[in-house]
N, C-alpha and C positions, 0 to 999 in steps of 0.2 A: 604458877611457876612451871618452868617446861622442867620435862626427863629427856635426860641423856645416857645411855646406855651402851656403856662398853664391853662387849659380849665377851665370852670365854676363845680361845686361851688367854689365862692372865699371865701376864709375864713385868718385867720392872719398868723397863720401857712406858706400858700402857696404863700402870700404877702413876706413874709422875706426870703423865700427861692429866691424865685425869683430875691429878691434884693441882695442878697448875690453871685447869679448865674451872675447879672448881672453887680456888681463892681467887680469880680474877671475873668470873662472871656468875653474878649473886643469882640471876634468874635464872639460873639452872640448880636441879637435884643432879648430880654427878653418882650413878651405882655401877660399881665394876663388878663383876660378878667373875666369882670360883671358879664355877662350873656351870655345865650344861642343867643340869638342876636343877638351879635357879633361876635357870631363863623362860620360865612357861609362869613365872608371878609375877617377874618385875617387867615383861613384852608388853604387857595389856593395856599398861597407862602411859607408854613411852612416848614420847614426841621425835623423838631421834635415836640412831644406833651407830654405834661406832664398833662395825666390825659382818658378819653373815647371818641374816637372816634365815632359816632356813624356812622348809616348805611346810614343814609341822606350825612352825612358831608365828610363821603369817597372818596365819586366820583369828590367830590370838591380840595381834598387835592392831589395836581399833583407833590410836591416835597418830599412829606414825605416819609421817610425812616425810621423812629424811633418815637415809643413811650412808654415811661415810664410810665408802672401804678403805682399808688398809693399803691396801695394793693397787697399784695402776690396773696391771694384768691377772685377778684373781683364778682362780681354778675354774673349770668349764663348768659345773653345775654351781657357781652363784648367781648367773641368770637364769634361773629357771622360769617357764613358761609364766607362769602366778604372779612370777615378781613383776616380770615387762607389762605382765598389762596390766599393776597395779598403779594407782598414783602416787606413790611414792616417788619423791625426787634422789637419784644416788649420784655422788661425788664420790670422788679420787683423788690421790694425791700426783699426780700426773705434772710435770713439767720441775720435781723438783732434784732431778739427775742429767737435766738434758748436757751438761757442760760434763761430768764425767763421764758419758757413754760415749759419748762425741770423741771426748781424746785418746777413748779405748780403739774407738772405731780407725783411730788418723796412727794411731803406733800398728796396728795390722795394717794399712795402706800403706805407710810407709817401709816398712818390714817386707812385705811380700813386693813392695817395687823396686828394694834392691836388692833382692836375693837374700836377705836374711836367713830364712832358713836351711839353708846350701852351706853357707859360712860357719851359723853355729853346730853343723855335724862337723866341719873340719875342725871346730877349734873343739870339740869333745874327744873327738880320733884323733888332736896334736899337731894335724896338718895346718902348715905353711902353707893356704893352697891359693892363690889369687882368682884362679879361674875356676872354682868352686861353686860359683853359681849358675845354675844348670837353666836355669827360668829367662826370659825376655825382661832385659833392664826397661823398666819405666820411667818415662822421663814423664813427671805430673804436672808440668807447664803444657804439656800437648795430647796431655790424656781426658776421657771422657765416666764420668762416674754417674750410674743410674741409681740415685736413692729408693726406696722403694717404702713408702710410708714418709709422707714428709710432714710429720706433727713436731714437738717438742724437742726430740731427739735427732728428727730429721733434718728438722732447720736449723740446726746447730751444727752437725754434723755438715751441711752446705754451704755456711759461712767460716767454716777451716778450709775446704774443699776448695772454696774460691780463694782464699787468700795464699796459696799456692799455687796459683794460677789454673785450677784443673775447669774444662768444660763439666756441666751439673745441669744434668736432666732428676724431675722428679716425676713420681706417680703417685695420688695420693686421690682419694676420694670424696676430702672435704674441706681441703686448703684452709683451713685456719691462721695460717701464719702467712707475715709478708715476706716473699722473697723474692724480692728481684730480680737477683743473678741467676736465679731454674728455671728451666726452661719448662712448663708446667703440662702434663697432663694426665688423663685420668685412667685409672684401671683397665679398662678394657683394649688399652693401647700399649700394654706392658708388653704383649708376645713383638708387637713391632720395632720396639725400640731396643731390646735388651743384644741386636747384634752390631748395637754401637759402641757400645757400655765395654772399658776396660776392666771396671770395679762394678762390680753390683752389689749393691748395699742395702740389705732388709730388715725394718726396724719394724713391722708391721705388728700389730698383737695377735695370738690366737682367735680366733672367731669363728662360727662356722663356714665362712666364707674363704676364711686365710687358710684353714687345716687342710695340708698337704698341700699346699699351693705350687712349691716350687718338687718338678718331679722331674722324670728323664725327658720329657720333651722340652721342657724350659731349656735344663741345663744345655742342650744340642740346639738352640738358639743360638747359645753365648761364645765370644768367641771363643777357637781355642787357646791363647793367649789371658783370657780373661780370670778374673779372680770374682768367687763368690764370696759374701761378708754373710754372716746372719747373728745380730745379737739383740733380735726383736721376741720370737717365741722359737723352741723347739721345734712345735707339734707344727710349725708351716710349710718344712723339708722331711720330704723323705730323703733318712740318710743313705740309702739301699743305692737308691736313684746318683746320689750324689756323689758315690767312691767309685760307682762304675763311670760316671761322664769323669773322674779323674783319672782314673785308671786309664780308662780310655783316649785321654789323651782331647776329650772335649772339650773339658777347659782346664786351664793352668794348677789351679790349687784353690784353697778358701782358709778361711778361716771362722772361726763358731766360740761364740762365747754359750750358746744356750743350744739344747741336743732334741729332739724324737725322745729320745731315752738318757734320764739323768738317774745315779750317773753313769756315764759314758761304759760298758763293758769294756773290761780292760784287755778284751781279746778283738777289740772291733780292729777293722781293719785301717780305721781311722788314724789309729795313731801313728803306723809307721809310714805313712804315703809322704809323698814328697811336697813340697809347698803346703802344706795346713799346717796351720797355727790353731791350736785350741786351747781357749783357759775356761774353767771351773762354773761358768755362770755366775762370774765375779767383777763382770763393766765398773759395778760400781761400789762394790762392797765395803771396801774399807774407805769412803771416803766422810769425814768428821760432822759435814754440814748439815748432812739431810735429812737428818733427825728433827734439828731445829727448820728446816725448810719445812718440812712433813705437818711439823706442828703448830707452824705458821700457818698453813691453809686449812687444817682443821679448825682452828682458832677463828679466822677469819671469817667463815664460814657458821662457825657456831656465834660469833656477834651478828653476820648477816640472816641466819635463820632467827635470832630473838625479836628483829625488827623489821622482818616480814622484805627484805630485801634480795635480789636473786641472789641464787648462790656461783659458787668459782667450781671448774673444772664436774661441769655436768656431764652424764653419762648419757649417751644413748642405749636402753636398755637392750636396745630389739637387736643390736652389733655388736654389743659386751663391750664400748669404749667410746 
């Protein structure tokens, strides 16, 4: 019989999974566990994990082979060095938001390319104002958007894009998905391309590679007309970087669903600039599906680990994604 091991924090969510894991697939032992606690008796003989291993509990776990994170994009020490070079296979639940980040991504496009938020300070102040919008009307039949990370969310994100008629350059370093209508290339061609880009759109994950990515030289690439998106990680943009190329008139405005620093200081200078849009770190929060999407690939994954089959949405450990 394999173990499966649903680490601490316990919460109700991961209670009903567990149960539902555990009257539909007989050849598993299903243990949830309290606390921290009691994860150093029941590691030792587990076959799978459902949740972080840490660096303590490693050396302890002598059968494991598998484990399932929670999160696409976990906290920077769940890869730690032990884990990447262990054999261990890790999965994610990865591709089951890409249709709600996408339409979070296309209501800021749209927003910031007719002046939206020019408008709703007038209609705050009572003004009548027609010409209130202070920003360069986009017209997105003739405009150019550079995705930047074109996996799950990206290519969702470029098939609303095109059907709007908008020109879609992507960058992305391991092309997983088909897409056609992008124009494709990879990483080390982003400083070239980004003074084409109306929109620049970054869904990228944190990684060591991505932290701080986008800083005061990028932004002074772009045009000034241009509009930064970022609802990939925080920690990719300095925000420091990113009010001065606004301020300064580098480029147009942005908007950020995910920060540097959450949450946001309510003295940042962020909030009252002109053209940003900011919500909460909330792309996808309230939306009903993804619970059961989430649980579907866990599931799926836990009948393909019983019968020795690959598993769905593998990690590269050594990139954190």
């Amino acid at each position: 019989m394999l173990k499966l091991v649903f680490m601490p924090p316990d919460n109700e969510l991961k209670r009903r999974w567990a149960e539902r894991l555990q009257e539909s697939l007989r050849q598993y032992h299903i243990v949830s566990l309290q606390s921290e606690a009691e994860a150093p008796r029941e590691i030792g003989d587990a076959d799978a994990v459902f949740g972080w291993v840490s660096p303590d509990l490693l050396p302890l776990a002598n059968k494991l082979r598998w484990i399932h994170s929670p999160q696409i994009a976990p906290p920077a020490d769940f890869y730690y060095q032990a884990l990447v070079e262990h054999s261990v296979v890790v999965t994610n639940p990865r591709g089951t938001f890409n249709d709600h980040i996408a339409e979070h991504i296309m209501m800021y496009v749209l927003s910031l390319a007719r002046g939206l938020p020019d408008y709703i300070e007038a209609q705050w102040q009572r003004r009548w104002a027609p010409d209130a919008r202070r920003s360069r009307y986009i017209d997105l039949a003739t405009s150019t958007a550079l995705i930047v990370g074109v996996g799950g969310i990206g290519q969702e994100t470029a098939r609303l894009f095109t059907a709007f008629g908008m020109h879609v350059i992507g960058v992305d370093a391991r092309w997983e998905y088909d897409v056609p209508s992008v124009q494709k290339h990879q990483p080390e061609e982003l400083d070239t391309l980004l003074p084409q880009a109306d929109f620049v759109v970054v869904t990228v994950p944190h990684t060591p590679r991505t932290e701080g990515m986008w800083h005061s030289e990028r932004f002074r690439l772009m045009k000034p007309t241009a509009y930064f998106i970022n609802i990939g990680r925080g920690l990719t943009t300095r925000l420091d970087d990113l009010v001065t190329a606004i301020e300064s008139r580098e480029i147009a405005g942005c908007a950020l669903d995910v920060f540097e620093l959450e949450p946001l200081p309510e003295d940042h200078k962020l909030w009252n600039l002109p053209n940003v849009l900011l919500t909460p770190h909330i792309a996808a929060r309230d939306a009903d599906n993804i619970p059961d999407r989430q649980f579907e690939i866990l599931y799926d994954n836990a009948c393909r680990f019983a019968t020795g089959r690959g598993l769905r949405n593998q990690v590269d450990k050594s990139v954190w994604y």
